[in-house]
KEKEBA-322385 format. One record per residue (C-alpha): residue number from 1; residue in one letter; x negated, y negated, z. Coordinates in nm, 4 decimals, padded with zeros to 6 digits. Each point is the difference from the previous one (the first is absolute). Example, Ala and Ser with C-alpha at 12.3 -4.5 7.8 and 13.67 -1.06 7.14 Angstrom:
BEGIN
     n   res         xx         yy         zz
     1     a   -01.2300    00.4500    00.7800
     2     s   -00.1370   -00.3440   -00.0660
// end
This chain:
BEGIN
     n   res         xx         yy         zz
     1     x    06.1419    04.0556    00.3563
     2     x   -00.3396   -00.1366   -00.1457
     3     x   -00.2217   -00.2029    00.1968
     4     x   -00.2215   -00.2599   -00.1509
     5     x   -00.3640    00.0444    00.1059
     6     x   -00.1715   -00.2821   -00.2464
     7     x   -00.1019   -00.2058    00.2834
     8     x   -00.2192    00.2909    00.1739
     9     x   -00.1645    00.1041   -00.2987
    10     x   -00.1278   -00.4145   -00.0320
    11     x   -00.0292   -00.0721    00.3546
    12     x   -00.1604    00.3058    00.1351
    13     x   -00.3414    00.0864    00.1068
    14     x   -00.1621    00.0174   -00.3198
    15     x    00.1050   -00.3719   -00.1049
    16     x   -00.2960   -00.1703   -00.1025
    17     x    00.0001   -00.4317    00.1288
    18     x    00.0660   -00.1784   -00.2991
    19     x   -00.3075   -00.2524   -00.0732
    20     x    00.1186   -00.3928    00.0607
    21     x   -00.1086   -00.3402    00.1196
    22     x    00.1665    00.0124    00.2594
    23     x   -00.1378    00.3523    00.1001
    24     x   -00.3721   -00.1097   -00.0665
    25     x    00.0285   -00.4184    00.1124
    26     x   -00.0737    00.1244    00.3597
    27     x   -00.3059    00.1651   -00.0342
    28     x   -00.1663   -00.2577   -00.2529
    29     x    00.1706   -00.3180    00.2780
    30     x   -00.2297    00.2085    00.2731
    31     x   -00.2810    00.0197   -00.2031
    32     x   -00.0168   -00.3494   -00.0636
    33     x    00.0775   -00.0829    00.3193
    34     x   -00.2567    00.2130    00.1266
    35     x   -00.2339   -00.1350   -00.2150
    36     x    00.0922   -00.3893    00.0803
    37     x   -00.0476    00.0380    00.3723
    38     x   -00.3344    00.2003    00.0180
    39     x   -00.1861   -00.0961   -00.3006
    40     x    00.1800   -00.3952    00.0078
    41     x   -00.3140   -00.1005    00.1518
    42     x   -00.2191    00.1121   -00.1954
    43     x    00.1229   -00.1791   -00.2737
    44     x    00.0606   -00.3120    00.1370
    45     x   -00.4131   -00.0140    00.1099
    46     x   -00.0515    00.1219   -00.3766
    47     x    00.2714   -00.2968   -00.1475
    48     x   -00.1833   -00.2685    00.2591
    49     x   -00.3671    00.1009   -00.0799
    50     x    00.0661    00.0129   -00.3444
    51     x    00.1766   -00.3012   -00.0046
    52     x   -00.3050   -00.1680    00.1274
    53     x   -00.2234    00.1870   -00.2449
    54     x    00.2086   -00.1188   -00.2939
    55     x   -00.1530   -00.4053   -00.0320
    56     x   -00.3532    00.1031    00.0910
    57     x   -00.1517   -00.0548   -00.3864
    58     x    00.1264   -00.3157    00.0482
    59     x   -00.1503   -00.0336    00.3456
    60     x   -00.3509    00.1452   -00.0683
    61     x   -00.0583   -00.2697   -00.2787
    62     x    00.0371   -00.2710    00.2524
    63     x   -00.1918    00.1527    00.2641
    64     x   -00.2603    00.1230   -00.2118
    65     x   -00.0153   -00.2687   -00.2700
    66     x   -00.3464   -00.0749    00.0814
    67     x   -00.1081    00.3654   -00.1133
    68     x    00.2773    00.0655   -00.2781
    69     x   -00.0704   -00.3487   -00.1839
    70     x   -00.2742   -00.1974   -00.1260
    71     x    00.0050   -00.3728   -00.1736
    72     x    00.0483    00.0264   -00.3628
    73     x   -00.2798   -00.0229   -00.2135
    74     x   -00.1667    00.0669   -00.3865
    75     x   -00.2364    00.3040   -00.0239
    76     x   -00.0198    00.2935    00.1940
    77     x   -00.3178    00.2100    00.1737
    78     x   -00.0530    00.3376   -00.1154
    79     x    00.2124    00.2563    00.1527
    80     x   -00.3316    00.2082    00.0598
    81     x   -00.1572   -00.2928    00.1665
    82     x    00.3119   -00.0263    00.2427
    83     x    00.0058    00.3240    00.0920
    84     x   -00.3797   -00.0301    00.0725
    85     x    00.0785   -00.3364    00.2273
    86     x    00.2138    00.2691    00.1878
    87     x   -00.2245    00.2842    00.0173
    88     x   -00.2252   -00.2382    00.1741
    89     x    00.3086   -00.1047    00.2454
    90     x    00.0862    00.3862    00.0638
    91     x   -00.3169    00.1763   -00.0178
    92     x    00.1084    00.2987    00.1750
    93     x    00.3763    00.0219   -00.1966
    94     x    00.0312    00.2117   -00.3387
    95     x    00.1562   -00.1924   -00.2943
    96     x    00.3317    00.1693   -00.0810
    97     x    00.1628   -00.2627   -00.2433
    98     x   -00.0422   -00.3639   -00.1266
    99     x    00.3399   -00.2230   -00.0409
   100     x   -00.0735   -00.2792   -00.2133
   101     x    00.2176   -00.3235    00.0827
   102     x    00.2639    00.0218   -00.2939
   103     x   -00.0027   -00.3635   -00.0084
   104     x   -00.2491   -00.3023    00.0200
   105     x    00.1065   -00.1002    00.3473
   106     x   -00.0333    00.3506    00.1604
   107     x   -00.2885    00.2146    00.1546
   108     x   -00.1444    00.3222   -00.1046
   109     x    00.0707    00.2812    00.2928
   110     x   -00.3311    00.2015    00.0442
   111     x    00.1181    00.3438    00.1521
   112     x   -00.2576    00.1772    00.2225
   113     x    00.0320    00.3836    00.1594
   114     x   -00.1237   -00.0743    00.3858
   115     x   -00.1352    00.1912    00.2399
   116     x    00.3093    00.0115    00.3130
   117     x    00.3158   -00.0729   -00.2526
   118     x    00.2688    00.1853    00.0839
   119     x    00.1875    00.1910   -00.3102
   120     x    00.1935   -00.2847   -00.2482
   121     x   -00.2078   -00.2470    00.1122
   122     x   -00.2565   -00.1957   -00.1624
   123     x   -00.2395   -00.2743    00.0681
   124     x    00.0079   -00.3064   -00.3076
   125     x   -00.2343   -00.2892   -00.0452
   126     x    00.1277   -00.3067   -00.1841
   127     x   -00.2017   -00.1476   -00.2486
   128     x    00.0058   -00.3187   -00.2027
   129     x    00.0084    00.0743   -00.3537
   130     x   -00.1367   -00.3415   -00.0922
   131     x   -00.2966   -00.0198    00.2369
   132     x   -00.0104    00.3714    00.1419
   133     x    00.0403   -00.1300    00.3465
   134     x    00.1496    00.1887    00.2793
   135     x    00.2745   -00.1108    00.0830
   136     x    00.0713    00.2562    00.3283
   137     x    00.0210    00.3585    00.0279
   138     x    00.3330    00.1785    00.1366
   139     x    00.1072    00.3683    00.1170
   140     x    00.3013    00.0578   -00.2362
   141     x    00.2796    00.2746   -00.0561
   142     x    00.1086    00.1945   -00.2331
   143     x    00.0008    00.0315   -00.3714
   144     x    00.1322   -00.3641    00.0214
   145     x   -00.2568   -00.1168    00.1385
   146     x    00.2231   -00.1337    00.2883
   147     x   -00.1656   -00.2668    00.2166
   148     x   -00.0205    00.0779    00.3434
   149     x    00.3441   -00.1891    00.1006
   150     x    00.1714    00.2073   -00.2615
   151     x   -00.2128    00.3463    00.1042
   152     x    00.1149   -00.0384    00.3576
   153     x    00.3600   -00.0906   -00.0415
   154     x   -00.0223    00.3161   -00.2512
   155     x   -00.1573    00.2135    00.2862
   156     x    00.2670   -00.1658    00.2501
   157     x    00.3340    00.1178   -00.2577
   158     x   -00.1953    00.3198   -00.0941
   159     x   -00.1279    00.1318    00.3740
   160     x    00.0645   -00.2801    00.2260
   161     x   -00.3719    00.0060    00.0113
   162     x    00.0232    00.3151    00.2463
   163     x   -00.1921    00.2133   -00.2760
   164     x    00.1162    00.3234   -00.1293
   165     x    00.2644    00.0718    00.3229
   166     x    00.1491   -00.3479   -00.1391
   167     x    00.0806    00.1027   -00.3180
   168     x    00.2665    00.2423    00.1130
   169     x    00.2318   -00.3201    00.0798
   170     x   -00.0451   -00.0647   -00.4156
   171     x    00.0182    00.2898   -00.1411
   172     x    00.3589    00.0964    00.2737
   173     x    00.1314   -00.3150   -00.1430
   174     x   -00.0440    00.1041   -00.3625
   175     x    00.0981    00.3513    00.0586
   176     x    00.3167   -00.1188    00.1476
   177     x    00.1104   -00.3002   -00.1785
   178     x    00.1118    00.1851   -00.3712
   179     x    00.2564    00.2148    00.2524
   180     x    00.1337   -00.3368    00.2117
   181     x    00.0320   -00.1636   -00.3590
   182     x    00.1973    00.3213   -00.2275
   183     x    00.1731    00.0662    00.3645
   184     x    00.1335   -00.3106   -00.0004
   185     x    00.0448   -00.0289   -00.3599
   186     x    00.2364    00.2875    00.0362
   187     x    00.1772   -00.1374    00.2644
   188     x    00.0697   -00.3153   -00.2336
   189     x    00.1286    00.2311   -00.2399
   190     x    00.2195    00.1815    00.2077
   191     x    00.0840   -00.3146    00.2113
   192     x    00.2999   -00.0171    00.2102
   193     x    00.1746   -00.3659    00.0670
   194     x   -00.1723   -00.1873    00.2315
   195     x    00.2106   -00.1843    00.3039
   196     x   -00.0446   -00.3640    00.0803
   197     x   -00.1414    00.0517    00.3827
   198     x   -00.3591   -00.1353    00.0052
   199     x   -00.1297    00.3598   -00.0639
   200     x    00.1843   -00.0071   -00.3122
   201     x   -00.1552   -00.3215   -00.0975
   202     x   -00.3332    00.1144    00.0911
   203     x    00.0904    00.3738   -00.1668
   204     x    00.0604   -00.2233   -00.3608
   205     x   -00.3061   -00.2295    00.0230
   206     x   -00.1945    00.3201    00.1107
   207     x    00.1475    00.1936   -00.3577
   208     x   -00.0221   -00.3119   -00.2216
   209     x   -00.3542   -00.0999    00.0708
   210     x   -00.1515    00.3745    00.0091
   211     x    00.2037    00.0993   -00.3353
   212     x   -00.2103   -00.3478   -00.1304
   213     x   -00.3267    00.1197    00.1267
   214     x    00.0664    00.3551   -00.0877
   215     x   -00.2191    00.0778   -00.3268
   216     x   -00.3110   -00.2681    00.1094
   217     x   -00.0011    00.1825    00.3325
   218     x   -00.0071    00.3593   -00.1632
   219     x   -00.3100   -00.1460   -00.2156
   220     x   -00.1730   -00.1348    00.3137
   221     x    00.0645    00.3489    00.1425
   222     x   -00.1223    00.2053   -00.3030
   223     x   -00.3114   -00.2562   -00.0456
   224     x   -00.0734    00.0086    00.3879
   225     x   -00.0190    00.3799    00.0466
   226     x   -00.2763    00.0253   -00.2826
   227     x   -00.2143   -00.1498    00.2350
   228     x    00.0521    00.1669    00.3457
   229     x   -00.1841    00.2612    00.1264
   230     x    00.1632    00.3198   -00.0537
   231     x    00.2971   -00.0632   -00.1985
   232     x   -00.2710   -00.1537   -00.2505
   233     x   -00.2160    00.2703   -00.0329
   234     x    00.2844    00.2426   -00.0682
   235     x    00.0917   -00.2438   -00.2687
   236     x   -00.3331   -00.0149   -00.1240
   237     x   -00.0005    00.3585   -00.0399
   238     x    00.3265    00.0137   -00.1728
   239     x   -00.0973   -00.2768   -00.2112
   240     x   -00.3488    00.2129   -00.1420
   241     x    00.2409    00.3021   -00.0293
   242     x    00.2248   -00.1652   -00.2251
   243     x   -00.2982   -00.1627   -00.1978
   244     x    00.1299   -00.3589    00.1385
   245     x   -00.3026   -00.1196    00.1176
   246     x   -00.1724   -00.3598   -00.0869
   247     x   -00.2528    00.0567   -00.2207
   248     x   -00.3535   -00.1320   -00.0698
   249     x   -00.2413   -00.1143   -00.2520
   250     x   -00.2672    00.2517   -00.0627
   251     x   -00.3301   -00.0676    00.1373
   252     x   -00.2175    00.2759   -00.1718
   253     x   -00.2864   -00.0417   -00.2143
   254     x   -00.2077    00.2075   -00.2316
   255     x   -00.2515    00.2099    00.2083
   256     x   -00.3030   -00.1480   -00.2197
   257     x    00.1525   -00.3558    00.0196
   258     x   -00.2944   -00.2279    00.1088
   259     x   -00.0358   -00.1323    00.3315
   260     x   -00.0612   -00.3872   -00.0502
   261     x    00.2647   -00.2801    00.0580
   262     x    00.1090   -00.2678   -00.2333
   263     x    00.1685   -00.2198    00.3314
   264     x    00.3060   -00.1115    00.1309
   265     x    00.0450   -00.2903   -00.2670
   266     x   -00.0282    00.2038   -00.2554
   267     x    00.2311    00.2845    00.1116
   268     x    00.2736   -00.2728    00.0632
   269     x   -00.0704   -00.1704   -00.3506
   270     x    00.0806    00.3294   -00.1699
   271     x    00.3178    00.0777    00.1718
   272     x    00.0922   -00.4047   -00.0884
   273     x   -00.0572    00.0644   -00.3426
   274     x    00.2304    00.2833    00.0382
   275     x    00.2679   -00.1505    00.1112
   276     x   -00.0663    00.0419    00.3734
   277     x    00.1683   -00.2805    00.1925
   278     x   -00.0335   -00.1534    00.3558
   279     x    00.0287    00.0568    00.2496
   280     x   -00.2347    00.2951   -00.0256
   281     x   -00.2407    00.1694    00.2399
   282     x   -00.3110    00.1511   -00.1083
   283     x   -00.1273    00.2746    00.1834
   284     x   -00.3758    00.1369   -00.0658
   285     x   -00.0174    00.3675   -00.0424
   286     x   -00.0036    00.2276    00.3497
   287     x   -00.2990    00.2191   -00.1158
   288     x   -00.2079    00.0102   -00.2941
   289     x    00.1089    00.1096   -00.3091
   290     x    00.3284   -00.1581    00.0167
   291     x    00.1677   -00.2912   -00.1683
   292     x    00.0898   -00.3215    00.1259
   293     x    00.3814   -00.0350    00.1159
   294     x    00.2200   -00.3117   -00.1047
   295     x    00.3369   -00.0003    00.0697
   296     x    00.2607   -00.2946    00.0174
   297     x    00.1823   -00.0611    00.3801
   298     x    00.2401   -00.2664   -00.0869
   299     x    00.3013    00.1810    00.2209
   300     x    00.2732   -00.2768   -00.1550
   301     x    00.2609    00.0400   -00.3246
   302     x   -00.0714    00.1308   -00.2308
   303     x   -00.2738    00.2127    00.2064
   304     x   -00.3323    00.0065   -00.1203
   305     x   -00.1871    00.3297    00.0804
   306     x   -00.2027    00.1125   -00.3213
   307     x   -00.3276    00.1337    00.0801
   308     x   -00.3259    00.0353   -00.1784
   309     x   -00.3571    00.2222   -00.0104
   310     x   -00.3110   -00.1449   -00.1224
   311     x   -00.3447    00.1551   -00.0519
   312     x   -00.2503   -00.1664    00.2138
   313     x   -00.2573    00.0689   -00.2341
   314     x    00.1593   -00.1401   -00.3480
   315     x    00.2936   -00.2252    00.1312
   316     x    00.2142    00.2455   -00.2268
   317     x    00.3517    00.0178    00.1355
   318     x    00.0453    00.4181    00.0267
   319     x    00.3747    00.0238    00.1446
   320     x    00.3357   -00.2575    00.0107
   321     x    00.2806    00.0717    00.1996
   322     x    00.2953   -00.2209   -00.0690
   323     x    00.2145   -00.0048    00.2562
   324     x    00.3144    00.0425   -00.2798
   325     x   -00.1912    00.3796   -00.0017
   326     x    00.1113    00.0460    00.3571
   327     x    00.2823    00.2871    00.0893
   328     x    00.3177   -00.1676    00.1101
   329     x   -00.0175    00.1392    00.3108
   330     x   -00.3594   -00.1843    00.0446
   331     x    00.1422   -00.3292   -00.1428
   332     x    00.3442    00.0463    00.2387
   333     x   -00.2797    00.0561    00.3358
   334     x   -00.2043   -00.3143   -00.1113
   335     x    00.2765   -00.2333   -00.0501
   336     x    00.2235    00.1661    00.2804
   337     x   -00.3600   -00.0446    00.2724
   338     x   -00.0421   -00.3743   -00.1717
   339     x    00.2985   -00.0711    00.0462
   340     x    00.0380    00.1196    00.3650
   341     x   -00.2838   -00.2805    00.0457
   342     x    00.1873   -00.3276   -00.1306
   343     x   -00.2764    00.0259   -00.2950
   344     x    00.2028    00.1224   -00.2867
   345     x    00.2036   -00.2860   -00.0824
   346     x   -00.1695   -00.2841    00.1991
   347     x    00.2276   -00.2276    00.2147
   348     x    00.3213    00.0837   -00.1207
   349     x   -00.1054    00.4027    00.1232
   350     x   -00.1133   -00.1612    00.3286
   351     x    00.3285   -00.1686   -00.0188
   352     x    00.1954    00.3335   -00.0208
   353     x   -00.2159    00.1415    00.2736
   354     x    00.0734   -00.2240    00.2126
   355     x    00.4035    00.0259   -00.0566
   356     x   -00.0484    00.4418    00.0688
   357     x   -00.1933   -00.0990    00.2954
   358     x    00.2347   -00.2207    00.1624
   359     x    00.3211    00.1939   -00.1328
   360     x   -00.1719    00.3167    00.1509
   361     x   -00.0262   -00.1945    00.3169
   362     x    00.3659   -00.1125    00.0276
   363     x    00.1189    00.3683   -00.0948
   364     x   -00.1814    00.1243    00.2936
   365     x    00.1293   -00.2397    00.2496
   366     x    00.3104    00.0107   -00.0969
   367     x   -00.0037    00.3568    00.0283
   368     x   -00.1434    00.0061    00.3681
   369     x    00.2542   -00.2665    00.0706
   370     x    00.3137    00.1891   -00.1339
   371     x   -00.1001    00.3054    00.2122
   372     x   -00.0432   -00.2181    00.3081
   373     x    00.3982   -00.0925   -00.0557
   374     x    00.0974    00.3719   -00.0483
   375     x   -00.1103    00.0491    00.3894
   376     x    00.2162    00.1035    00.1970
   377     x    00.0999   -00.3245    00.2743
   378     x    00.0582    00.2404    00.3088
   379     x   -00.2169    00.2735    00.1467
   380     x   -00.3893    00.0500   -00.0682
   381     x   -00.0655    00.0094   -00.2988
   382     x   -00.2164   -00.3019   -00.1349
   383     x    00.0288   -00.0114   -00.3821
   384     x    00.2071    00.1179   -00.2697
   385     x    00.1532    00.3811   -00.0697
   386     x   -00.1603    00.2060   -00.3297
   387     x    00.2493    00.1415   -00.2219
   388     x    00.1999    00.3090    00.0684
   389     x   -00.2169    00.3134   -00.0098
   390     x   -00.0009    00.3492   -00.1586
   391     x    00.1536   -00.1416   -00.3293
   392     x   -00.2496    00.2108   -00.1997
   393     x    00.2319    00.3478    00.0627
   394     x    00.2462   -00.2253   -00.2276
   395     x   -00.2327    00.0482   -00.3020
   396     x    00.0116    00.3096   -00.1846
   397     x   -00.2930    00.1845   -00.0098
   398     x   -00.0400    00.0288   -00.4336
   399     x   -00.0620   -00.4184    00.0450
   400     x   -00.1845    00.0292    00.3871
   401     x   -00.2512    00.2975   -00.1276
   402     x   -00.1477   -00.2410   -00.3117
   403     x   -00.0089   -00.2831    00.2703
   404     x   -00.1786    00.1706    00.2183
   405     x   -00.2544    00.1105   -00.2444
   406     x   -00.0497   -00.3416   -00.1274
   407     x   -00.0593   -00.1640    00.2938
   408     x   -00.2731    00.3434    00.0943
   409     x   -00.1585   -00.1620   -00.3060
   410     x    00.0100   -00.3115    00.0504
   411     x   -00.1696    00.0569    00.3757
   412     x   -00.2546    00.2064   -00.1201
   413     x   -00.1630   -00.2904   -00.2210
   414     x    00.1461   -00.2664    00.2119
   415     x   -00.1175    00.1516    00.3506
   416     x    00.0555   -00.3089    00.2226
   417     x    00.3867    00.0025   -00.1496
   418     x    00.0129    00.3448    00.0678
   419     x   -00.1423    00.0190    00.3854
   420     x    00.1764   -00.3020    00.0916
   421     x    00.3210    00.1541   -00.1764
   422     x   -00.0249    00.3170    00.2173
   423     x   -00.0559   -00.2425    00.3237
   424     x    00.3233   -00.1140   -00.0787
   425     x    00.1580    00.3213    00.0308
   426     x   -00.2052    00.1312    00.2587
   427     x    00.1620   -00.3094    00.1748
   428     x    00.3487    00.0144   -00.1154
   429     x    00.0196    00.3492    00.1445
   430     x   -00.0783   -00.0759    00.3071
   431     x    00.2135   -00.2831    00.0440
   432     x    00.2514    00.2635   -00.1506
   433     x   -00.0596    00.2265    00.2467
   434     x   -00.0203   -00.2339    00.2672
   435     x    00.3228   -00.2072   -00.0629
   436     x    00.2003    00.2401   -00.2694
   437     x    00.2988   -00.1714   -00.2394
   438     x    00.3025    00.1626   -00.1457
   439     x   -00.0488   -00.0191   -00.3653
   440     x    00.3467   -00.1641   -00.1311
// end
C-alpha cells in the first residue's frame, strides 16, 4: 500500500511564503500609518505656512508699492548715475547687482553687500529711473529679491523662524511625505471595499482626495528637500557627481586685459543689442580682472535664465549661456524650485498651490479623525489601534533583502528620513515588547 506524501514535500519546512498583496498590504498599511500619526503634524504646519506663503508676490506689491513703483514717465537717468544716488544712500554696503525696472512704471533695485546681513539676505535701495530719486531702501531675501513680508513668511514655512534647529520640522516633512503619498498610493491600488459607517466615508474622501494630490505633492516633496539642510547637501553632492549641476557664465578674462571700465550703461546696451531681455540684473565684477555678469531672472513660462559676460574694459560680450544649453536635470531643478514658489506659471500655479495645500490639509485630518473612531469605546486606551504587527516575517526574504538595502540608501542621503525611520522602530519594539500581539 502506497502512501501519498505530495503535501509534505510542499508544505514542509523548507516552503518558501509565496509573495502577495495580501502578504505585503500590512506592513506598507503600518508604515503609512506610522508615518500619518507622527510626522501628520509636521505637514500640516508645512501645508498652513505654505499656504500663507503662496499669495505673498501679490501681497508685497501692495505693501511695498511705494518702493516697487514709480509714476510713469519719458526718459530715463543713467543706470551709473542711479547706482551712484545709492552709493551715497549706503555708503558702507558693497554693490552686488543692479535690477533695472523692466518697465516705465517700475524702480531700479540697487543691491548692496552690508556689514551684519545674515547669509541670503541682502539690503536694496529703490531708485527712480526718471529722476534718480530714492525711493526707500529695504532688507530683502533671496535670489528673488523677496520683500521682507515674503522673506519672513519664507523663514516662517522654511524654519518657523527658530533658525537652523527649525529646519528639521521642513526637511521631516519632506523626507516623509514621498512614503505617506506611494504608501497610500499602494493602498489605492490594492484597495479593499470600503463600508458605509462614517469611517468608511471618511476612509473614501481620505483615498480620493490624496490619489488627486498625489503627483503635485511628490513634486513639492522632491522640490522641498533640495533646500533643507542635510538632505540638500547630500543632493548637492549627488547632483556634482552626476555632472547635474546648474551651470554658469564664465567670468574670466585675459590676464593682460586692461583694467579700465566702460560703465554700467554700456555693459547693459551690449547685452540689449544681443538679444538680452528684461528683466535682467547686472552684476559688476567681484575682483578685478573679471567680466561683468548679466543674466535674465524672469522665473515665469517660458523661463528666462540666459546669462551673459562682458569685458569691463571693451564692452565686448566674452561668454552666453542660453538657458536652452542647460542639462535637463538643471532645467527639471529650476522649474521644479519655481514652481514650488507659485512663480512658474503665475496665478493659475498659485491656484494649484493652493488646491495641494488645502487637499493636504483635509487628508491629514481626516486621517487623525478616522484613527480617533478606530479607538477602542471601553478601557484606557485614548485613540485609535495601529495595524497588526510582525507582518514583515510574511515577506520573503529575495523581495525584503533589496528593500532593506534601498531604504539603507535612501537614509544615508536622506538622514532625517532615516533617524526618524529607526525612531519608529526603536518605538514599535518597545510597545512590542511591552504589549505583544499574535500575528494572525
Amino acid at each position: 500500500m502506497s502512501i501519498d506524501r505530495s503535501d509534505e514535500r510542499t508544505a514542509g519546512p523548507a516552503a518558501q511564503p509565496k509573495l502577495t498583496w495580501a502578504a505585503i498590504r500590512p506592513l506598507v498599511l503600518r508604515l503609512h500609518f506610522y508615518a500619518g500619526v507622527f510626522i501628520g503634524p509636521f505637514l500640516l504646519v508645512a501645508a498652513v505656512t505654505g499656504l500663507a506663503y503662496v499669495w505673498t508676490p501679490q501681497l508685497e506689491q501692495a505693501v511695498y508699492d511705494h518702493e516697487l513703483h514709480v509714476p510713469a514717465a519719458p526718459g530715463v537717468v543713467p543706470l551709473e548715475q542711479q547706482a551712484a544716488v545709492a552709493r551715497a544712500a549706503v555708503p558702507d554696503g558693497t554693490v552686488t547687482g543692479i535690477r533695472p525696472g523692466p518697465t516705465p512704471a517700475d524702480s531700479t533695485q540697487v543691491i548692496f553687500d552690508r556689514p551684519g546681513l545674515e547669509p541670503s539676505y541682502h539690503w536694496t535701495v529703490f531708485v527712480d529711473p526718471h529722476t534718480a530719486e530714492v525711493r526707500g531702501q529695504l532688507e530683502t531675501y533671496g535670489s528673488g529679491q523677496a520683500m521682507p513680508v515674503r522673506g519672513w513668511v519664507d523663514t516662517l514655512h522654511r524654519s518657523l523662524h527658530l533658525g537652523d534647529v527649525g529646519r528639521w520640522y521642513s526637511e521631516l516633512a519632506a523626507s516623509w511625505l514621498w512614503v505617506v503619498v506611494l504608501a497610500g498610493i499602494a493602498l489605492w491600488l490594492g484597495k479593499r471595499k470600503s463600508s458605509r459607517s462614517k469611517r468608511g466615508r471618511l476612509l473614501s474622501w481620505h483615498r480620493t482626495t490624496g490619489l488627486v494630490i498625489a503627483a503635485g505633492l511628490l513634486v513639492l516633496s522632491a522640490t522641498g528637500l533640495t533646500w533643507s539642510e542635510h538632505a540638500g547637501a547630500s543632493i548637492s553632492e549627488l547632483r556634482s557627481e552626476l555632472d547635474w549641476t546648474t551651470p554658469s557664465v564664465s567670468t574670466a578674462l585675459p590676464a593682460s586685459a586692461a583694467r579700465t571700465d566702460v560703465g554700467i550703461d554700456a555693459v547693459r546696451a551690449a547685452t540689449l543689442s544681443a538679444g538680452l531681455a528684461d528683466p535682467v540684473e547686472i552684476r559688476p565684477p567681484a575682483t578685478p580682472g573679471k567680466a561683468y555678469v548679466v543674466q535674465q531672472v524672469g522665473r515665469d513660462w517660458p523661463t528666462k535664465a540666459d546669462s551673459m559676460a562682458v569685458d569691463p574694459a571693451t564692452g565686448r560680450i566674452t561668454d552666453t549661456l542660453p538657458f536652452a544649453d542647460y542639462s535637463l536635470a538643471a532645467k527639471l531643478a529650476r522649474w521644479g524650485i519655481d514652481a514650488h514658489m507659485g512663480l512658474l506659471f503665475g496665478v493659475a500655479n498659485q491656484i494649484v498651490l493652493t488646491a495641494l495645500a488645502l487637499g493636504l490639509i483635509a487628508v491629514i485630518v481626516w486621517g487623525y479623525r478616522m484613527w480617533w473612531l478606530r479607538r477602542p469605546t471601553r478601557g484606557d486606551a485614548r485613540a485609535g489601534r495601529p495595524p497588526s504587527r510582525g507582518t514583515w516575517r510574511r515577506i520573503p526574504g529575495r523581495v525584503l533583502a533589496p528593500v532593506l538595502v534601498v531604504t539603507a540608501v535612501v537614509g544615508y542621503y536622506l538622514p532625517v528620513f532615516g533617524l526618524s525611520l529607526l525612531g519608529f522602530l526603536v518605538v514599535d519594539l518597545i510597545v512590542g515588547a511591552r504589549r505583544p500581539e499574535v500575528v494572525s
